[in-house]
N, C-alpha and C positions, 0 to 999 in steps of 0.2 A: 384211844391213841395216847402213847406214852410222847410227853414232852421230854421229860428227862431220863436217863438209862444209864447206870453207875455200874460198872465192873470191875471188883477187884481192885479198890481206889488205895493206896497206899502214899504216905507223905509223911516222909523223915525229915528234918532239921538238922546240918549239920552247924554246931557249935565247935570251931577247934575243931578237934580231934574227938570231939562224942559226937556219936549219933542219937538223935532221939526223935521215936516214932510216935506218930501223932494221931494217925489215921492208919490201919491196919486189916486192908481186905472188905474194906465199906463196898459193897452191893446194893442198886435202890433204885426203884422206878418208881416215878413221880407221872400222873395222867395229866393233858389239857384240862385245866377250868379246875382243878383242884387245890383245896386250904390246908396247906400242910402245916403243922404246929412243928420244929424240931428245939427238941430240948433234952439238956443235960449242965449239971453242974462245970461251973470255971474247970479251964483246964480240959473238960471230956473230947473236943478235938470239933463241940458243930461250930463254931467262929470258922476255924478252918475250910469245916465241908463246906459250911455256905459261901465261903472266899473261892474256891472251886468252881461251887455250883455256878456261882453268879461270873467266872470267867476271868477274875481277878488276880486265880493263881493257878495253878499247872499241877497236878498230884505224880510223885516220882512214877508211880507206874499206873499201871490199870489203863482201863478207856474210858471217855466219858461222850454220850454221845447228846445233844444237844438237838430235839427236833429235825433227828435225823442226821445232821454233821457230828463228826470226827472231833471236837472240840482242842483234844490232846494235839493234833496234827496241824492249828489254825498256828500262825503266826502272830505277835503280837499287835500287829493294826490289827490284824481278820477279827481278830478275839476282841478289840475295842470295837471295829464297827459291828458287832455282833451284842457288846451292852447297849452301844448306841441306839439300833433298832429292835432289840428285843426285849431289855429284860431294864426294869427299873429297882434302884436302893432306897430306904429310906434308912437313915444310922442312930444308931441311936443318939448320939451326940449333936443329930442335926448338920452338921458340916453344912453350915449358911457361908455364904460369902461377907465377910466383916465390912461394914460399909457401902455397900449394895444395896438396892431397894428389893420388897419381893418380889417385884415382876422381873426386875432382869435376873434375879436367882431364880426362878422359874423357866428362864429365856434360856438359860446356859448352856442344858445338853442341845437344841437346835441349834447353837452356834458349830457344834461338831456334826453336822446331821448332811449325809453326803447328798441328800436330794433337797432342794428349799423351798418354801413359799416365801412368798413375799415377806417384809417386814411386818405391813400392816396385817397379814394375818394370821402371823405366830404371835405377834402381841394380844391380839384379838382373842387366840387361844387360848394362852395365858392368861390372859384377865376372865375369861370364862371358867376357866380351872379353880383360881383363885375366891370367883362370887360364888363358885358352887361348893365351897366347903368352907363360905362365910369370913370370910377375906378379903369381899369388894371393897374395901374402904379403909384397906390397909395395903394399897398398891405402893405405894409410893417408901412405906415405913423401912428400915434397914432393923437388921434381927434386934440390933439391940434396945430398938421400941417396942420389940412384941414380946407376947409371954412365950412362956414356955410352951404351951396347947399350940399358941399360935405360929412359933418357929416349928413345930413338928409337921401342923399342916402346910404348909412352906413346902419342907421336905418331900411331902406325898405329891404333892403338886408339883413339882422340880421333878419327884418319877414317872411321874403319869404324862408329861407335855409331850411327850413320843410314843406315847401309845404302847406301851411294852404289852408280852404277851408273860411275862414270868416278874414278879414283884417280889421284892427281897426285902424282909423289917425286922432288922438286925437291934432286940431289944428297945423296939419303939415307946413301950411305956415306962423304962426304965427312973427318967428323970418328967414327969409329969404324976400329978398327984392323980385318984385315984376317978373322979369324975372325967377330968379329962384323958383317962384312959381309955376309960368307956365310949367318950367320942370317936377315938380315934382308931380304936377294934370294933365300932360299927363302921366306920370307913373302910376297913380293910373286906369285911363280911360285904358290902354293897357292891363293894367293885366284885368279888368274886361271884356274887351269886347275881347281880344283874348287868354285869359287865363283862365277864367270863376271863377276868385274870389269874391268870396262878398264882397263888399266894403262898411265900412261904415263911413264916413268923419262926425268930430264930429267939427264943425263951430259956428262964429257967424257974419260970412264975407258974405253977400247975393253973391256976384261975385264969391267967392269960391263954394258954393251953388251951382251953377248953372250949374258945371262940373258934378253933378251928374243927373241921372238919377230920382229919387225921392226925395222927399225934406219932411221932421218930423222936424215939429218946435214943440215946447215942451217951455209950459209956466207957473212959478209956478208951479211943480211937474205935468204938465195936458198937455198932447198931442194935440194937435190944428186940428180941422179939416183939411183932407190935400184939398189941391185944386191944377188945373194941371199946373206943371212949362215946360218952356222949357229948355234943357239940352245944353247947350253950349259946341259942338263938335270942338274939335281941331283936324283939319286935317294935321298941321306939326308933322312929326315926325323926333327926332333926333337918338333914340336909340331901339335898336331891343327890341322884348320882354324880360323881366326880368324874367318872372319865369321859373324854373327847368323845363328842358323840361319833354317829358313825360315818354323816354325813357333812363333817369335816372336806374341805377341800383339799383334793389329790398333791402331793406335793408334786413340783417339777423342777428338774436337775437344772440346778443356778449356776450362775457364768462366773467368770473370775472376779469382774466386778462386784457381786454379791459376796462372796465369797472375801475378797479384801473389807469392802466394806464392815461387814461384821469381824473381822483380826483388829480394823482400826478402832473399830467399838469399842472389845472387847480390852485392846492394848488402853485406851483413854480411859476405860471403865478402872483400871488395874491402877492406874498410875496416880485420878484422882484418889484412889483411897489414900492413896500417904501422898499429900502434893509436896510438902517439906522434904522428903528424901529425896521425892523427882526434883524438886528444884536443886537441891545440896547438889544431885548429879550429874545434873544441869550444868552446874555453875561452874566445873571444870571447863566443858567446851565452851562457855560464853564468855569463860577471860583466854581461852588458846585462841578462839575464831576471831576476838576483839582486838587479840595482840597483833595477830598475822594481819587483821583489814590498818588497823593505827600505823602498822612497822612499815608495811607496804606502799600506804598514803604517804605517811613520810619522806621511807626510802625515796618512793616516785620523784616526788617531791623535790630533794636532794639532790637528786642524779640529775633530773631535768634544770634545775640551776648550777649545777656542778657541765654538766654537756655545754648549758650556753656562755659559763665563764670559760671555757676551753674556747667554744665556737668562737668566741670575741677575741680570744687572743689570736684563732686563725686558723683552728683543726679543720673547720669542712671548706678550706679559702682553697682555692689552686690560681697557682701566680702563672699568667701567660706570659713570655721575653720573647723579644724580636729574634732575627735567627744570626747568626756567627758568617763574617767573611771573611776570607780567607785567600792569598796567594802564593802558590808555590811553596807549599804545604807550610805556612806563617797563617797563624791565625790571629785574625785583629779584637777579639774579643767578644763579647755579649753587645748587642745593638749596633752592631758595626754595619748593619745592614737593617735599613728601613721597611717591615713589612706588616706593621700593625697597626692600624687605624683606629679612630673611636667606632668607626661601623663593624668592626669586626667585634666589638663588643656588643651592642646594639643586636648584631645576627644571633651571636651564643646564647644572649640571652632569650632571645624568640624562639629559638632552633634547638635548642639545648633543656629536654625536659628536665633531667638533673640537677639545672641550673636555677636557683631561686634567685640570682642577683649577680650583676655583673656592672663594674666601673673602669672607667682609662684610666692613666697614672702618669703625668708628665712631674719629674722630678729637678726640682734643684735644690743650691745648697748654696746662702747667703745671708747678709747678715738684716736682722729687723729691729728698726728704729722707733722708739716710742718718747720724750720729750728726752730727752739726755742721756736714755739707756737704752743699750741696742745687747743686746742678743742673738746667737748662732742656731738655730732650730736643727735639731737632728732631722727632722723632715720636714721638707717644705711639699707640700702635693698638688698640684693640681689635679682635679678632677671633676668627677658630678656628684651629685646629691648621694646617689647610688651607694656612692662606698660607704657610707654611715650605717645604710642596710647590712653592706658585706661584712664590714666589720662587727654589727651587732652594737654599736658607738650612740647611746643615746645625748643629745642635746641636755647641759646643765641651765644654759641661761640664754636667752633669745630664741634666732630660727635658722635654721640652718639655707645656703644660697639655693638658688631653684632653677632648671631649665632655662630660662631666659637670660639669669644672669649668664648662664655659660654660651649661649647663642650670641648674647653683647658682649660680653669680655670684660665682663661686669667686676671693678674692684672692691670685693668685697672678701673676707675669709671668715675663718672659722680658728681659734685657736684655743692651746691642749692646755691643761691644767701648769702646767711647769713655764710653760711663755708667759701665762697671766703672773704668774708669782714672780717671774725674775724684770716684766716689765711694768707694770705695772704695780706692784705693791701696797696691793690692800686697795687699789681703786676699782671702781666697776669698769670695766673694759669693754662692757658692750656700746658701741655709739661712738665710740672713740677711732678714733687713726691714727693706723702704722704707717712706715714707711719702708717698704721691701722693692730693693736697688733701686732709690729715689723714685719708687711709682707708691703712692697713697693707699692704701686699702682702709676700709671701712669695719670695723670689730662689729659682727651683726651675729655672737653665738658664742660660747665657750662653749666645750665639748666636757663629759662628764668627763669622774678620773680610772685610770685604765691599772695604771703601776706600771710596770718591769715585763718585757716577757718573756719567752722561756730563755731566752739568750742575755738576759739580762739588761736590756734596750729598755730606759725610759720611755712607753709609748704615749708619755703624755706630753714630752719634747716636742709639739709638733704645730706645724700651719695647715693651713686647708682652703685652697683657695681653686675658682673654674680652670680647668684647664687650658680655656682658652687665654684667660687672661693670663698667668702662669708662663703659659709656652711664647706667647706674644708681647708681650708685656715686661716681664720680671726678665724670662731667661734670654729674648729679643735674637730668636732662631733667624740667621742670615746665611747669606754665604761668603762671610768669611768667621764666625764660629761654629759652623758645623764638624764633626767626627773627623778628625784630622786622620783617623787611622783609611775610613773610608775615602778621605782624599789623596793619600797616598797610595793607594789601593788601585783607584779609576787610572791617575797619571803615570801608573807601572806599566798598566797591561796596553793606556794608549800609546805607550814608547815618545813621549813630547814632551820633554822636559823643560819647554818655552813655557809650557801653560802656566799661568800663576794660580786659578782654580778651576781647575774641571766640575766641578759640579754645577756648573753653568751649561752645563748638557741639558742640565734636565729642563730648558726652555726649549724652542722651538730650535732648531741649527739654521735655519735659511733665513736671514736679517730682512727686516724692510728695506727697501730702499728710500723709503720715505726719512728717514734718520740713518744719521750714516752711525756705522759699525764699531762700538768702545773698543778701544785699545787696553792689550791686558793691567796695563798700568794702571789707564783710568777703571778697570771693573775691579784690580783690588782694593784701589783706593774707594770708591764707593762703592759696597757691597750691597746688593737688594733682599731684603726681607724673605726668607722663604715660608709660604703661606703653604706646604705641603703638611697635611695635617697627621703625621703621624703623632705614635705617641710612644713614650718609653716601657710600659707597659698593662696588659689586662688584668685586674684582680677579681676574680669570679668567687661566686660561694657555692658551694653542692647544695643540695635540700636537705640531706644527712650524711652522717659519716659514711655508714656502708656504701653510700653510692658516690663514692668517689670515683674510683675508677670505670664507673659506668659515665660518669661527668669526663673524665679526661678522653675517653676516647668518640663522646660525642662530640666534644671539643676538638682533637684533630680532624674529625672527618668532616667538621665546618670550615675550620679553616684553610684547608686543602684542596675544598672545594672552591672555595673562593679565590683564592692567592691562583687556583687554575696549577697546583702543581701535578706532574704528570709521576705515574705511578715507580716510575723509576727513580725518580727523584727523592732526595730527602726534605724532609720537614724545613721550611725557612723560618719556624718557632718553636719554642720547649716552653713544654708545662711541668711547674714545681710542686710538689703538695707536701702538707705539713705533715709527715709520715709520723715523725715521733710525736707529733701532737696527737695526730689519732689513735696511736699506740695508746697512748695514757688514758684519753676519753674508753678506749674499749676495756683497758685494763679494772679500770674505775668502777664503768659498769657492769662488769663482771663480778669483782668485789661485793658490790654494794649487793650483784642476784642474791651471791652464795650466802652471803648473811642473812637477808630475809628467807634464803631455801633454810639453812639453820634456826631460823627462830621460828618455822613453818612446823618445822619436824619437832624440837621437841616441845612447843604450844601441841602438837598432835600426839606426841607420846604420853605429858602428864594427860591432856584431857581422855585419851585410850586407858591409860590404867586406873585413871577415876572411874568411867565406864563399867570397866570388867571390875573392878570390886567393888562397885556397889549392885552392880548387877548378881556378881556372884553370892553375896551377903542376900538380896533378896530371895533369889533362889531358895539361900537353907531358909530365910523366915516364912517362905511359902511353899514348903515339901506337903503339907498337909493340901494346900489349896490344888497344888499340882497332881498328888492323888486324888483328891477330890472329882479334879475335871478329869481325868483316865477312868475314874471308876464310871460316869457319864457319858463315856464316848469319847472322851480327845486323843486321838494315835499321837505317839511321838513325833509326825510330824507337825502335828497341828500346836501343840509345845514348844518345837524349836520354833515355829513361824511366830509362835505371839510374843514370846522374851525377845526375838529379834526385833519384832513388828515394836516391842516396847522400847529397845535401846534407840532404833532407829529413829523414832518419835522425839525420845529424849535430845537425841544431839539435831536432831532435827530444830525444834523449839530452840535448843542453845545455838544454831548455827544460827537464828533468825535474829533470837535479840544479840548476838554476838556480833554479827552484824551492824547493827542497829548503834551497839556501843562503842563498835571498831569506829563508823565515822564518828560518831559525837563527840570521840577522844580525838579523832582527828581535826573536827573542826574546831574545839577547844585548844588545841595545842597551835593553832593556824591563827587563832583570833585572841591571845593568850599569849605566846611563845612567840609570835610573829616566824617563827619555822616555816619554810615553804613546804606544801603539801598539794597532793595533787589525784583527784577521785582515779581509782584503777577499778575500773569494772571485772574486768578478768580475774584481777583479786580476792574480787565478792563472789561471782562464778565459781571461780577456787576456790575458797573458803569455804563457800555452801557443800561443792562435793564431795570435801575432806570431812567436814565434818558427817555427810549420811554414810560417808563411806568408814568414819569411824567409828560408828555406830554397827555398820556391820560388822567391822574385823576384830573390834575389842566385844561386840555383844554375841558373837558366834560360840563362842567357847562355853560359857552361863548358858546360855541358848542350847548347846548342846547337852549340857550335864544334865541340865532339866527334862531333856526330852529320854533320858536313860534311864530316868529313874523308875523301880520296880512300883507298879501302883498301891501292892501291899502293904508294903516298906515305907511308900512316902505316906499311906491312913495313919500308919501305927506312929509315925514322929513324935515328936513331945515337942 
């Protein structure tokens, strides 16, 4: 049975514009189990036949049939998986892998092998390959520890780990002196006659020759009539048979996993050989991934102090005001109408998820006495603790007052940086006592400093004191200085122009009898304290900016509920929010994205074009390795998967320590710089998928070149 069947084989070379033929009407059948010699001087066209024969190149015309297949009509995978399992090289050159031990250059073609066994018994194999042609004990060694004899049995062993049925030894004794020739054309002689390989010895050595069995000399592209040789038997033998016995175990078709696993091998196998380039390669994405985790930390960092100097001057604050009265369409202004309580702060705050804080606000404005210096505070407050929250206002020196004191009317306050300096002058001011409209207060706190804010409001101008003591105490809420507009107001609409103050309503109307009944004279002249605890206004804080408006209108539908207004009614309060402060905080944050998106992208651009040219430079330095593993079986696409499998590895590794260096320089510049920084996971997330993903988009292209290259083309490189 013929293995091989030649027709009319022809193979031009077009150079330019010359044609030159190479091979010219070659006709040849070659039997199973036969030692074919083929020889002819340089030039005579068998390098070619055998590039043919062996699958590696295509002949312009003819047919070539292959154990029955159409060979001419395979495609270039069909034709790789078709070295893969049938037919093994040995070159003369050896083509070992540089840096590779000889078992895994033995392991190679099974890396392309579309059906698998397990690891443990292709090594197994391998290492049997290797002790049977006296190589046990040089598993471990890389070509450039063995001789010469011993990288060619490498080679034989790299052909035989897949069982070929057709052997190719393209001037195997060329570079080995003349003992160890002899060894290794009784290796060729053993496999063919007790192994039953085709054998076809490609010569121009008549003495080499002569170990085969049949002998094709081939002259100027033209086969030479054969005429009959004798075969030169070598009856020494030194080493047992070489190929896979028979009772080797059956392969079976491996899973993806297997399948990856040896790409990741094979890419780790590739990249230690030069670690210095992999790392140089590296070292683009590990300062782009390090730049984007440091800029980012930072950024974070920045913006999150940049948001709560905003939030402190007032951006996430919404101001609650009493509601506007009004008659006979005169409007009395803001507060002219009592409808805001501290429980209504108190509700918002429980009832209002938006709400992280919420304070009352009773306001006056007077003057404060310290031993002979008094001063005008641009704000005097009362209120609770709370607003210290709202505002974001940490405490410089003491403690700020607490619940109790605002339930007793505790005088005690709290005062701004700008009151200490104009009353006190360079003295400690905590422990000390003011005097705010001849009532004592107790200096238990200065407030840190604030500045200016956007309105250009000294906010460190300021007092701080309960609001009950404040509303009770300081501003000494009666009924005769109450909202003069609201008193006007009530004695319109009752038409009594006797009354001296109607806001005497708001006691019971039916007198005891038990006391007889003040006369309006006597109720102006002694006016009674009013104990109705409103307040002038709520200062709430959102949880963030976005949810502002999710905050105001949890906030009217509290207060609406409560006040019992009825749905035709309008609002008897308005909420204010600091719209252009929010503007800014968003505008800010916005900024600060696009700049880290900007220093994302081109840390991603130089570390991509580091990538793709060092990827592409490897490429040409391994056009030979690349035909190498085609001539063994590797399809194109098993080429484009390992340069990708290789970049992807690369930026992989640099995303890791890039990583690693992005914080270090962060917490360096945190512990160093005192800069605020602040860990962003998403970032590292980020970062990591930028860089595998750079690895695919910059290493596709090298990846692709590699997997085009003709297998002929890339043997013959220099």
């Amino acid at each position: 049975m013929n293995l091989i069947e030649l027709r009319d084989i022809h193979k031009i070379y077009q150079l330019g514009e010359v044609s030159m033929p190479v091979l010219q009407g070659i006709s040849l059948d070659i039997a199973q189990g036969d030692f074919v010699a083929l020889m002819g001087a340089s030039g005579s066209g068998k390098t070619t036949l055998m590039n043919i024969l062996g699958c590696l190149d295509r002949p312009t015309s003819g047919h070539y049939w292959f154990d029955g297949r159409d060979v001419v009509e395979l495609t270039a995978d069909e034709r790789a998986m078709l070295r893969n399992q049938k037919i093994g090289f040995v070159f003369q050159n050896f083509n070992l892998l540089p840096r590779t031990s000889a078992l895994d250059n033995v392991l190679m073609p099974l890396t392309y092998a579309v059906e698998h066994t397990s690891d443990r018994e292709e090594r197994e194999l391998a290492e049997a390959l290797l002790q049977r042609i006296g190589l046990g004990d040089r598993l471990d060694h890389e070509p450039s520890q063995l001789s010469g004899g011993q990288q060619q049995r490498v080679a034989i062993a790299r052909a035989l780990v897949n069982q070929p049925s057709l052997l190719f030894a393209d001037e195997p004794t060329g570079n080995l002196d003349s003992h160890t020739s002899e060894e290794v054309l009784r290796i060729f002689q053993q496999l063919n006659e007790e192994e039953g390989v085709t054998v076809i010895l490609v010569t121009h050595d008549p003495n080499v020759a002569k170990h085969a069995k049949r002998i094709i000399r081939i002259s100027d592209g033209v086969i030479e009539p054969e005429r009959e040789e004798v075969q030169e038997v070598l009856t020494e033998t030194e080493h047992p048979p070489v190929h896979a016995s028979a009772d080797e175990p059956r392969r079976s078709r491996g899973g993806f996993v297997i399948r990856l696993r040896r790409m990741l091998r094979t890419a780790l196998n590739s990249l230690r050989r030069n670690v210095l380039r992999a790392a140089l390669t590296a070292l683009g994405i590990i300062i782009g991934v390090a730049a984007v985790i440091a800029m980012m930390e930072i950024g974070r960092g920045s913006s999150t102090a940049i948001q709560k100097s905003i939030a402190s001057m007032g951006a996430n604050n919404l101001l609650v005001m009493p509601g506007t009265a009004s008659t006979g369409g005169v409007s009395f202004g803001a507060g002219s109408v009592m409808t805001l309580i501290p429980a209504d702060g108190e509700a918002i705050l429980n009832e209002a998820p938006a709400i992280k804080a919420a304070a009352p606000i009773v306001r006056a404005r007077t003057q404060v006495v310290y031993a002979g210096r008094n001063w005008v505070p641009s704000f005097i407050y009362g209120t609770t603790a709370a607003y210290l929250d709202v505002r974001e206002w940490p405490v410089a020196e003491g403690e700020t007052f607490t619940d109790r004191d605002v339930r007793n009317a505790g005088k005690v306050c709290l005062l701004g940086q700008r009151v200490v300096r104009e009353l006190f002058q360079g003295e400690p001011p905590v422990g000390k006592e003011v005097r705010v409209q001849n009532v004592s207060f107790k200096v238990i706190g200065v407030l840190s400093s604030k500045g200016a804010n956007m309105m250009g409001m000294d906010q460190d101008d300021i007092l701080l004191a309960p609001w009950t003591t404040i509303k009770y105490r300081v501003t000494g809420s009666s009924l005769g200085n109450v909202n003069q507009s609201a008193a006007s107001s009530s004695s319109s609409s009752s038409g009594t122009s006797q009354q001296v103050n109607s806001l005497s309503q708001i006691y019971p109307s039916v007198q005891s009898s038990l006391y007889p009944a003040p006369s309006a004279v006597q109720s102006a002249d002694t006016p009674l304290p009013v104990r109705f605890a409103n307040v002038d206004q709520i200062l709430t804080a959102a949880r963030y900016t976005e949810e502002i408006p999710t905050a105001m209108r949890q906030i009217k539908q509290i207060l609406r509920e409560r006040h019992r207004t009825r749905a035709e009614e309008p609002d008897d309060f308005s909420i204010r929010d600091m719209t252009e402060m929010a503007t800014t905080l968003s505008s800010t944050a916005g900024m600060m994205t696009k700049l880290l998106l900007a220093v994302a992208l081109i840390s991603l651009i130089v570390g991509g074009v580091g990538i793709m040219n060092i990827m592409l430079v490897s490429v040409t330095e391994r056009t030979r390795e690349i035909g190498l593993r085609m001539a063994v079986g590797a399809r194109g696409g098993n080429i484009l998967q390992q340069f990708l499998v290789e970049s992807v590895l690369l930026c992989f590794c640099g995303g890791i320590a890039g990583i690693l260096l992005g914080r270090g320089v962060s917490l360096l510049v945190a512990a160093l710089l005192r800069w605020p920084t602040e860990l962003s996971l998403d970032a590292i997330l980020a970062a990591f998928a930028v860089s595998v993903t750079v690895g695919i988009v910059f290493g596709y292209y090298p990846a692709w070149k590699a997997s085009r290259l003709d297998p002929i083309i890339a043997l013959r490189y220099e």
